[in-house]
N, C-alpha and C positions, 0 to 999 in steps of 0.2 A: 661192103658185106657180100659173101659169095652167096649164089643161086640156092645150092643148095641150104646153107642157113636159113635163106628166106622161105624156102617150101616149107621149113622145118615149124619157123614160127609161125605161118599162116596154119599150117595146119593146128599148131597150138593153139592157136585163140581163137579156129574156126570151130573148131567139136564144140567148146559153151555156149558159142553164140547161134549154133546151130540146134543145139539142144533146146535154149533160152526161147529161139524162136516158135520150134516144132509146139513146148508148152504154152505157150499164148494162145497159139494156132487151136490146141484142142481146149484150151480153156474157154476161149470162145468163141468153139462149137458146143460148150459144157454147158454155156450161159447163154443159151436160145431164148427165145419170146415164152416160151413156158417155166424156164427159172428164174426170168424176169419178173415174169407176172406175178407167180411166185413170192419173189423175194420183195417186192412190192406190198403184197397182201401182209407179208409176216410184220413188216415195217409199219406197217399200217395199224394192225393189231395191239403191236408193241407201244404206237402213241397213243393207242387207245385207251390201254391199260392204264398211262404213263397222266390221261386225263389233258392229252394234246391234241383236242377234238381238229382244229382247226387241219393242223398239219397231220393228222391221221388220216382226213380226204383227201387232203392232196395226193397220200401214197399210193389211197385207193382208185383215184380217177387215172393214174397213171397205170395203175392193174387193167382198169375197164379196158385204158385206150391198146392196152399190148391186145385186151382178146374181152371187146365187148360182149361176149357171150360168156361170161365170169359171173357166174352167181354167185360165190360164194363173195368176192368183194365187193356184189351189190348188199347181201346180206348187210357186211361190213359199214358199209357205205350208209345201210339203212337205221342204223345201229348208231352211229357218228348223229346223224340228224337225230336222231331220238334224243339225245344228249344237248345237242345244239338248241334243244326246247321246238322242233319243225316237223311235229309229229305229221302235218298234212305230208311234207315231203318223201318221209320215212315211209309213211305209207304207198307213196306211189313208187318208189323205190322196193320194196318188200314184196309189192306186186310184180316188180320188173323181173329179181328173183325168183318167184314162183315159176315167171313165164317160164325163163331160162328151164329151172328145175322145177317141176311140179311136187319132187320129192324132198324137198330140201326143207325138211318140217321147223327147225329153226325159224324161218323166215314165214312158215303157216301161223306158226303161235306167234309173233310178233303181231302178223296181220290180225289173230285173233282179239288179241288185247286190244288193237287201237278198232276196231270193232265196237268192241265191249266199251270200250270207254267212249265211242260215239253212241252210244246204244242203239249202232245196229243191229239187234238181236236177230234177226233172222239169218241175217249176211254170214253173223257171230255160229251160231248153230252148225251151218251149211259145213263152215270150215275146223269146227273144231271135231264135227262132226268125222267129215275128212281123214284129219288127225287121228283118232283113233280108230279109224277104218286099217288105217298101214299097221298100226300097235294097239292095240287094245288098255295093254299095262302103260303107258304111255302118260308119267306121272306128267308133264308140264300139262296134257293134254288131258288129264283127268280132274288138275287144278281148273283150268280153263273152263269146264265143264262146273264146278262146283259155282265159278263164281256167273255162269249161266243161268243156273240155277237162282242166284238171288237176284238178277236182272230182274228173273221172270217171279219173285215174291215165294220161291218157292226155298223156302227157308228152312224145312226141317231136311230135305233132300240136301242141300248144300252142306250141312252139321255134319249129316251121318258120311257123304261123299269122303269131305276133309279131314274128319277121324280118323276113315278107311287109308286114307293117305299117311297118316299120321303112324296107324298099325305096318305100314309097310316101310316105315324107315325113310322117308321123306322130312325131311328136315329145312326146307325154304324158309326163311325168314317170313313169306307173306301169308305162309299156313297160318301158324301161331298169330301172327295179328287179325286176322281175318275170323280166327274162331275165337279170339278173345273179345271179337266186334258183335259177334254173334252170341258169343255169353250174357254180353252186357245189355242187349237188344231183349233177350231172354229175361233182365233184371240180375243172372246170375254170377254176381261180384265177385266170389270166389275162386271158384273153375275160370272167370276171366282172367285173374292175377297168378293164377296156379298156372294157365298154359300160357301167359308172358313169360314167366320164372322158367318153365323148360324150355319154351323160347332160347331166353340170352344163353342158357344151358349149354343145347346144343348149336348155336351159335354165338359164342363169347367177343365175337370181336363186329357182330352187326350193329351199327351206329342205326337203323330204320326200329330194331327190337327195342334197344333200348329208350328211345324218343317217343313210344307210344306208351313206353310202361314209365316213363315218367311222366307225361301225360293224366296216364287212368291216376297214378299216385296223385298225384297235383290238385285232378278233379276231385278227388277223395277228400283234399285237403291234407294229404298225408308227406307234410313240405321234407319231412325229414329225410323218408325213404324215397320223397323224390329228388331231394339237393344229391344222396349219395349214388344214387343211380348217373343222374347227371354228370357229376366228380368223374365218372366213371368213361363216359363218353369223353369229358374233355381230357383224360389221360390219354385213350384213343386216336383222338386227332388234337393236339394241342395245340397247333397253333391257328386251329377254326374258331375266329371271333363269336359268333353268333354260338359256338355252346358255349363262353362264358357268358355273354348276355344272358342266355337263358338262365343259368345257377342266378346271377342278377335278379331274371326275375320272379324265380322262386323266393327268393329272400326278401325282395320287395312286398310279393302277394303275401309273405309269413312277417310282417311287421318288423325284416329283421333289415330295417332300412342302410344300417349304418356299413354290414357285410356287404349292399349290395353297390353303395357308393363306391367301398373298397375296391371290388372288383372293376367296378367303371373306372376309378381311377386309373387301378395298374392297367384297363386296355389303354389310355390315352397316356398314357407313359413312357408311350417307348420312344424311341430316340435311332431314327429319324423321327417325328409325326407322321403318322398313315391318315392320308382324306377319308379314307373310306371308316375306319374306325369312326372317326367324328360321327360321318352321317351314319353310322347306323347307332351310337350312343345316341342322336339326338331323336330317329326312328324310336326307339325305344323309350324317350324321355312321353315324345309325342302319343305312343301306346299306353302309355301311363297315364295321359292327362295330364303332365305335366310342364306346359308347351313352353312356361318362362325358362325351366331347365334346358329345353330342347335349344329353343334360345341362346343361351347363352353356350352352349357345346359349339355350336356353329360358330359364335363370334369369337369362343377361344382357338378356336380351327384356327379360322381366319388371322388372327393374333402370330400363330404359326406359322401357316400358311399363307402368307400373305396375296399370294400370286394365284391362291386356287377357283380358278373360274366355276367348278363343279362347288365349294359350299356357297361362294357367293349368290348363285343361282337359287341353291334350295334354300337358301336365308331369306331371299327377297320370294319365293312363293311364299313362305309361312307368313311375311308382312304382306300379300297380296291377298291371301286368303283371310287377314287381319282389315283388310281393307285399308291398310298404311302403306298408301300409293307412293307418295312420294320418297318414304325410306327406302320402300322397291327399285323405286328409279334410279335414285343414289349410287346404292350397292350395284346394279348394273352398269353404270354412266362409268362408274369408278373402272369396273371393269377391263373398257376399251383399251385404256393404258395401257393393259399388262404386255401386248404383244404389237412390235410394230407392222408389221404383215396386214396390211386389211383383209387376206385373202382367209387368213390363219380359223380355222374350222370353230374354234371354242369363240373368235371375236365375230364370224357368221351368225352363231349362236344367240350371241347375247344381244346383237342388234335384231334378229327376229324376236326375242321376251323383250327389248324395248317397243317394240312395233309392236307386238301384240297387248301389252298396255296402255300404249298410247290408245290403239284402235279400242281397246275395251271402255276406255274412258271418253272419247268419241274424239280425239285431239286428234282427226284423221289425217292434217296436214305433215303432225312430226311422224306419223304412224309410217304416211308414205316416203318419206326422208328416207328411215332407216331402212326401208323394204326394198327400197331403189339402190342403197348401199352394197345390199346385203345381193342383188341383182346383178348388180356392176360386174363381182370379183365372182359369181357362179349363175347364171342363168338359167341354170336347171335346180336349184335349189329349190327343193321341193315344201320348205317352212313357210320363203319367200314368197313364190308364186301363189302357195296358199292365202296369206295374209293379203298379197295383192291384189286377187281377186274379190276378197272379200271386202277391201277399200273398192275397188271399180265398184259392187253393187251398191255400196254406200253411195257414192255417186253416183248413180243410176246410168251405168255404162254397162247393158250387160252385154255389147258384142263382146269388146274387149275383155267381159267376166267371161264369157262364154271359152274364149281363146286360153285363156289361164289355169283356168276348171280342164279342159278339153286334154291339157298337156300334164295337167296331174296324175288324172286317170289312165291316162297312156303310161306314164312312165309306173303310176302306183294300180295296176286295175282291181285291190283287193279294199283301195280307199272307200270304203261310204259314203263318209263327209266330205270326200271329192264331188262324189256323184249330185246328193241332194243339194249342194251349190251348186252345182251343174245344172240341176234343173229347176233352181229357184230363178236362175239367171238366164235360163228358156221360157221361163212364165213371165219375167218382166220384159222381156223382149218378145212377147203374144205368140211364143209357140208351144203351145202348150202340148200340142203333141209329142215332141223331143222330152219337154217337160218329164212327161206322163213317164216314156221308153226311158227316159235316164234314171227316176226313181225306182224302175222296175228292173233296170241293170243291179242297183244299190241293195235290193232284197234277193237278187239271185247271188251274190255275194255274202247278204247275212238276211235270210228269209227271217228271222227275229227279231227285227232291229226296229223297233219303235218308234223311233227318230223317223224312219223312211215309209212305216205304216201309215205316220199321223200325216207328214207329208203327201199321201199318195192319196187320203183320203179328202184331205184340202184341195188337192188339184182337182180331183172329181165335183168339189163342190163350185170351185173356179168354174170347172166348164158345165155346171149347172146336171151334173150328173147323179143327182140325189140318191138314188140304188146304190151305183155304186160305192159310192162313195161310205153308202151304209152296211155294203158287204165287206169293203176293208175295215171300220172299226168292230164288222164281228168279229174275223179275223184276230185284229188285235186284242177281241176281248177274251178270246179262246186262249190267246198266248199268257196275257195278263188277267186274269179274272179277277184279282184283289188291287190293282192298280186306279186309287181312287182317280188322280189325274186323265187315266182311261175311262173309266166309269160315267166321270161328270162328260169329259169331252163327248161322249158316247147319246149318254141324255141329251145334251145340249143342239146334236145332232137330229136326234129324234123332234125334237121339238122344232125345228125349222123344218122337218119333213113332216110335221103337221101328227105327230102320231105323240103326241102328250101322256094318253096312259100309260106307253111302253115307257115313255123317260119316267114317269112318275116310279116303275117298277126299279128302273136302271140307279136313279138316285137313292132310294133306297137301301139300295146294297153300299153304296158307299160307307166303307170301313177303314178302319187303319189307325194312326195316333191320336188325338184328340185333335188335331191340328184337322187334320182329312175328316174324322165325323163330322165337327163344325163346317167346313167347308161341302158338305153331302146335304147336311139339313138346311144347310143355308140356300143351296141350289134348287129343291124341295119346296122351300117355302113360298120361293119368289115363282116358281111354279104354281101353286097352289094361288099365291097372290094375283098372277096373270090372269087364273081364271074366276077369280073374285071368290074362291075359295077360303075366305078372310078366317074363318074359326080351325080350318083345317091349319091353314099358315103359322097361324099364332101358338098350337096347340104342340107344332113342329118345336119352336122357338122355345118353348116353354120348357121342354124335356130337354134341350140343348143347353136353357141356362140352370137347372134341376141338377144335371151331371157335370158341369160345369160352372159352379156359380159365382168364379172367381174372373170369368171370362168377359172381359169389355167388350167386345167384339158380340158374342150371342143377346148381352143384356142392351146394347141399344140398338141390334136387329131387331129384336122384341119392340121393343120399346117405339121405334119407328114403324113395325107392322100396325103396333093396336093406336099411332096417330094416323096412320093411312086410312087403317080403317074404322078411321071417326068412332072407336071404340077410345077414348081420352083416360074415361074411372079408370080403366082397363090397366092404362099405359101407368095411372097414378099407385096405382095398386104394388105393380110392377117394382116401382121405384122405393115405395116405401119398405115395402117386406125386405128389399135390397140392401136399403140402410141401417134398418132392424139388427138384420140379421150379420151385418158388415158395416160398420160404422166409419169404415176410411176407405171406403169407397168413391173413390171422387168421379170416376164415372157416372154414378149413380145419382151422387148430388147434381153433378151438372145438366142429368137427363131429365131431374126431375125441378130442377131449376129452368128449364123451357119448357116442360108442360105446365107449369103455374105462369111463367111469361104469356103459353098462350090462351089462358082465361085469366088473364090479365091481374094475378095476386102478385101485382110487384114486389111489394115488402118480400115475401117468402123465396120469392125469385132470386131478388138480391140477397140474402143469406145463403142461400146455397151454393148460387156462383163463387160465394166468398168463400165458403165451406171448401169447396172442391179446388180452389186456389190455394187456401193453407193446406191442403190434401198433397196437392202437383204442383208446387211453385210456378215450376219453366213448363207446365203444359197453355200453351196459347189460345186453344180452343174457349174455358170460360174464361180469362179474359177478356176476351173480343164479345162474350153473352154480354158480360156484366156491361161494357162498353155502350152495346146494342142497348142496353136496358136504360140506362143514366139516360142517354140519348131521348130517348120513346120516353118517358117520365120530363123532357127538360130540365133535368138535373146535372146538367153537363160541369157548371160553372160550379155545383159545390162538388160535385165528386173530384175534377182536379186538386181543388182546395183542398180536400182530406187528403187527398194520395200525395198529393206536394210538402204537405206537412209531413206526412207519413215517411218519404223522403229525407225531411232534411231530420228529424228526429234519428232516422235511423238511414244511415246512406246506405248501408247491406243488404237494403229491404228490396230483395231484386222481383220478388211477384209485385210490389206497388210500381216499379219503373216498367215490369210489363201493362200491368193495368192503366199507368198515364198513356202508354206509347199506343193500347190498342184505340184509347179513348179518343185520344187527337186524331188519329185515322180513322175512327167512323165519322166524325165529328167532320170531317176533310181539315184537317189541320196538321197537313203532312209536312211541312216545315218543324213545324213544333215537337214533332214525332220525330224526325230525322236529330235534330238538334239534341234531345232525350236520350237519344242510343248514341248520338256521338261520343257525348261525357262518359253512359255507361260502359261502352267497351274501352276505353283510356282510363277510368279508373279502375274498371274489373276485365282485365283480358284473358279468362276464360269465361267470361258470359257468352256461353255459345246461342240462347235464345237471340240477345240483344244483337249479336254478330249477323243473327240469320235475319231478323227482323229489318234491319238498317239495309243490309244486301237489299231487302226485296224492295221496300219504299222508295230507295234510290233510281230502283231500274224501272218501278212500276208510275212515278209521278214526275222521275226528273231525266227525260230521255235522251238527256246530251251524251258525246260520246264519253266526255269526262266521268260524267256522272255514273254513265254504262262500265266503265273501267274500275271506279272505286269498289261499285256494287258486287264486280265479278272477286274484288282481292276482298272486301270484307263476306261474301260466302265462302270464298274458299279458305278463310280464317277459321271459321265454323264449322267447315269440314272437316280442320285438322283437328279439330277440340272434341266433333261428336261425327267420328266420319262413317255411318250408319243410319245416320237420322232422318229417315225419309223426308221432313219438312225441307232440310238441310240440303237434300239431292235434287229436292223439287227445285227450292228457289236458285240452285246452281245451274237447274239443266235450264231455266224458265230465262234467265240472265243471257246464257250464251242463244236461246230464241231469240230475244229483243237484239241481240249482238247479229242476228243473219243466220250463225253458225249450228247448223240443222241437227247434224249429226251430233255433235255434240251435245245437245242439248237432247235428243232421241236418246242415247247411251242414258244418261242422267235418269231421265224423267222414265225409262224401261227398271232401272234400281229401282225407284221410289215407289215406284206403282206396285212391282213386285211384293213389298214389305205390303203396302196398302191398298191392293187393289179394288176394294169399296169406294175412296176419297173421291167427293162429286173435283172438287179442285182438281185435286192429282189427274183426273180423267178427263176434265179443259183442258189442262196443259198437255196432255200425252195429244188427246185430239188437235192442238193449234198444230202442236209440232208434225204431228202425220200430215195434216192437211196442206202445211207447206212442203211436203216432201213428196206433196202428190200422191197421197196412198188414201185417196179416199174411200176408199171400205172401211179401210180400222179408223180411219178420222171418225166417220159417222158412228160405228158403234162406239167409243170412246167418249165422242160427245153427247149421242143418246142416253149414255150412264150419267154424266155429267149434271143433266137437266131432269131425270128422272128425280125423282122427291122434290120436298119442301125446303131445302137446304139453301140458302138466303149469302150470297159468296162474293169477294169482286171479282168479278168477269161472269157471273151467270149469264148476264142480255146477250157476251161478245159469244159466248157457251152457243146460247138457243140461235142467234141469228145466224151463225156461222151452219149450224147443225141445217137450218129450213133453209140458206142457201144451196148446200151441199145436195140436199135431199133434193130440191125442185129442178 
């Protein structure tokens, strides 16, 4: 090729590439740090819209980084969090904004609202105030202002504001709900459903308008105009599960059960199966009170899904909240399977819910198995480290709790329940100061929290700080004023600080379910009984069983104040009118079947015990009377005779094999008694008494370890039959004591006492068990209850002697 060609063709191909280059060159001088930034924020917007929270930050922190002084993508950014549900965040974001721009009123009225929804009204004022300082007309700024207004109770002000809004061609969705809030507040039903209706009007496509006016309809009971409304939304968004729930369960609340199945159907229809549909049919089944259906939603899930670690979990809460441990554990165990990874986040997961079952049920050894597994493959896991700590203080390690607790709150500092482990585990290792400073981190985190009040007031009393200790349950009383649990702890307080009349005042007020009254006059009475108050006490009791007179519980506090206080007619009185008036009362019979025992009218004695055993079959208490009674008469030898007969007449006759079984054992004829429930639970294997009964005589007469080992599997036979039965958790938790096994038998016997925390028994057994665990405060109070009354038990002497050792 000659020279000249070749000049020819360089210059051909050099002018495009020349060109080519020149535009690059200005395009990215076009595309500086400010079109970036730029085009970053619009990106960011657009995932915003698009409901891509996550990756909408990302585009915005890539704005900040081109030109941290970007308010308008802090706005942005503050916007993202509000969404993200991190309102605190938002807020300090929203502020960063301001700095930037002080004009930037978007981000004032943001700040406004999470204001107003902390109610800090004055903060709230300061800036909306602001706000209309730049504009006057300044509708978000006017709204902002109206709902200032009812902050501050000032309700006809806010009406006429939001009208005034309303005449100016303002049309936000939260106008109209807010004065339909107001209408209804007013009583005025009309005007509220009339500015719903211009409501959706002038906003046809708001999903917030229509959800409140199906709502008011609903409330009304007006199912028809609220199904159609509803229809309406789910045309809107159709493939949002929870608006056909809701049509669901307007048809359900309208008797129209058969439409609402329909719809449950077609959502779990579809094809793939969606997890989440399941759990929220079964949320809704559970909202219903219909937990067998919720039930079985989950197990057809599972049927499905066979591999879904997420229903298997919420399956085994609903059986743990059922108290059916062992189904729990199953459904978890199964679990580990599904992924071979031990490291894998969901199989993390479910060995922390087997640890925390195991620990709840006191089996602390498999508790810490899995918490060491679950340690192994993350060390920072923050479930694990949790649980682990909480096994160290079971074991009475609190350096090691100390280190655990220490590392939580480090990596988590907004945890509570890091905290007040943290300082339960500075009080067992005598620093109570740390103590004190650690509970007082926990309330500067959530100055409301209960859990850390009651805490904080306990260590006050640890360090023998009485005042104080009585300025945090003011405190707490200020925050809860109707909280009987507060109230009585409150009283109770007063009374070891020697100020009796004030508790007298404090109990009093004790209000709330019948459950919390009874437990206010009970606190009351034994108050009044302290100070020999005897007609005041009784007088408590009496109104207690008056407004309650179905109640076992009020009628043998009664009944036991007027034998205390040697008032007996009193207590017979008591009993009779009871019967009268309630003829299957077997409480009552048995109550007043030991007040005739003790003026010694046998005959009328044994009737009633009998009385109250055809009444309560499987209740064991008059059993073990009637026992007592045969005994004290020497009538041992016919009363087997009848019940032996009674027996074999009728082998179903299962209150006669309790009545042999409790006879032989007062009788000491604990072979005889063992041999009894052997036969009964092999012929009847749901006799959960006879299961419980055989547990306990095995562990309490025959201490071998074989013996100890039967005892543990025929209670835990009984547990599976009545797994609530406070007797049931006693003689479980009482079994794994004689076993060594502290904790577990602490977990147990913390159930049972719970249910019954009067039982003089229940309250030996909680007392051995503390007292082996070294916690002699709660041992002594536990066994001071124990021995307080006339209540006649086996183990009262080990009760009393234990109790004046401890003491001396």
């Amino acid at each position: 090729m000659d020279m000249g060609r070749k000049i020819h063709m360089i210059k051909r191909y050099s002018m495009p590439l020349t060109v080519t280059l020149i535009s690059l060159l200005l395009l990215a001088a076009c595309s500086g740090p400010e079109e970036k930034k730029m085009q970053f924020l619009e990106k960011g917007k657009s995932l915003y819209e698009k409901k891509d929270y996550v990756k909408s930050r990302l585009e915005l922190k890539n704005a900040i980084q081109i030109d941290p002084k970007f308010a308008d993508a802090y706005y942005m950014m503050g916007m993202v969090e509000l969404k993200l549900k991190n309102p605190k965040n938002a807020y300090g974001i929203f502020n960063k904004a301001v700095d930037l721009d002080p004009d930037h009123m978007d981000a004032q009225i943001q700040i406004s609202k999470l204001l107003l929804a902390a109610k800090a009204i004055d903060q709230a004022r300061e800036k909306i105030e602001l706000i209309l300082s730049k504009n006057p007309e300044n509708h978000e700024g006017l709204f902002l202002k109206g709902l200032l207004f009812l902050a501050e109770n000032k309700t006809a002000e806010a009406k006429n504001l939001f009208l005034d809004l309303l005449n100016k061609k303002m049309t936000k969705p939260d106008l109209y709900i807010i004065l339909s809030s107001i209408y209804l507040m007013e009583q005025n039903k009309k005007d509220a459903e009339e500015i719903l209706k211009k409501g959706i009007a002038a906003n046809p496509d708001s999903i917030a308008l229509y959800s409140v006016t199906v709502r008011y309809y609903f409330q009304e009971k007006n199912f028809q105009k609220a199904a159609n409304l509803q229809k309406e939304i789910i045309r809107l968004e159709p493939d949002k599960i929870d608006h056909q729930l809701s049509l669901a369960a307007i048809y359900w609340e309208s008797d129209q059960k058969k439409e609402a199945e329909g719809m449950i159907g077609k959502i779990l229809s579809g094809d793939p199966p969606i997890e989440e549909n399941y759990l929220k049919v079964a949320r809704f089944y559970i909202g219903k009170r219909v937990p067998e259906e919720a039930e079985k939603t989950l197990q057809n899930g599972i049927k499905q899904l066979p591999k879904s670690f997420t229903l298997h979990m919420v399956l085994s809460e609903m059986y743990l909240n059922r108290k059916e441990t062992d189904k729990a554990i199953d459904l978890l165990t199964n679990c580990l399977s599904f992924e071979k990874d031990p490291a894998h986040p969901e199989i993390l997961k479910v060995q922390n819910a087997l640890a925390g079952i195991y620990f709840m049920t006191g089996d602390i050894e498999t508790a810490d198995q899995y918490v060491t597994s679950v340690l192994k493959e993350n060390p920072k896991n923050i479930d694990g480290q949790f649980t682990k700590g909480k096994i160290l203080l079971r074991k009475a390690d609190p350096a090691n709790a100390i280190s655990a607790f220490r590392a939580i709150v480090t990596e988590q500092p907004e945890f509570t329940q890091g905290y007040l482990l943290l300082a339960q585990a500075h009080a067992m290792n005598q620093e109570m100061e740390l103590a004190v400073d650690t509970v007082k981190k926990a309330l500067s985190v959530d100055p409301k929290s209960k859990e850390a009040l009651t805490a904080l007031s306990q260590l006050h009393v640890m360090n023998k700080d009485m005042n104080e200790a009585e300025n945090t349950m003011k405190k707490m009383l200020e925050l809860f004023p109707d909280d009987p649990q507060v109230q009585a702890a409150f009283g109770d307080l007063l009374i070891a600080n020697k100020k009796p009349d004030e508790a007298e005042t404090v109990y009093k007020k004790i209000h709330g379910s019948e459950k919390d009254k009874l437990f206010g006059k009970l606190k009351l009475a034994r108050l009044y009984a302290f100070q020999k108050k005897w007609d005041s006490a009784i007088s408590v009791l009496e109104k207690e069983l008056a407004e309650n007179p179905r109640s076992p519980v009020a009628l043998s506090a009664l009944v036991q104040m007027c034998m205390t206080a040697n008032k007996h007619e009193k207590a017979l009185a008591v009993c009779t009118r009871q019967i009268r008036e309630m003829p299957e009362d077997a409480t009552a019979h048995y109550l007043l079947g030991k007040i005739h025992a003790t003026k010694k009218n046998y005959p009328q004695s044994e009737s009633l015990f009998k009385k109250a055993i055809e009444l309560q079959p499987e209740w064991i208490t008059p059993h073990n009377a009637l026992a007592q009674l045969y005994i004290l008469q020497n009538k041992k030898d016919q009363a087997v005779s009848g019940l032996e007969t009674a027996i074999r007449t009728n082998p179903e006759n299962r209150a006669a094999v309790l009545s042999l079984g409790s006879l032989y054992e007062q009788a000491g004829e604990h072979a005889k008694a063992i041999s009894l429930y052997e036969k009964a639970v092999k012929d009847k294997p749901d006799f959960w008494a006879a299961f419980n009964n055989l547990a306990f005589l095995l562990s309490e007469y025959t201490e071998s370890e074989d013996n100890l080992k039967k005892a543990l599997a025929y209670a835990t036979d009984a547990k599976k039959l009545k797994p609530q039965e406070p007797m049931i958790l006693d003689t479980l938790g009482w079994i794994y004591y004689k076993m060594g096994e502290f904790e577990k038998a602490y977990s147990l016997a913390e159930m049972s006492l719970a249910k019954e925390p009067e039982s003089p028994v229940l309250n030996y057994h909680m007392g051995m068990i503390l007292h082996k665990k070294g916690n002699t405060d709660e041992a002594l109070k536990k066994l001071e209850k124990a021995i307080t009354g006339d209540q006649d038990y086996h183990g009262r002497r080990e009760a009393k002697q234990t109790y004046q050792k401890l003491k001396s």
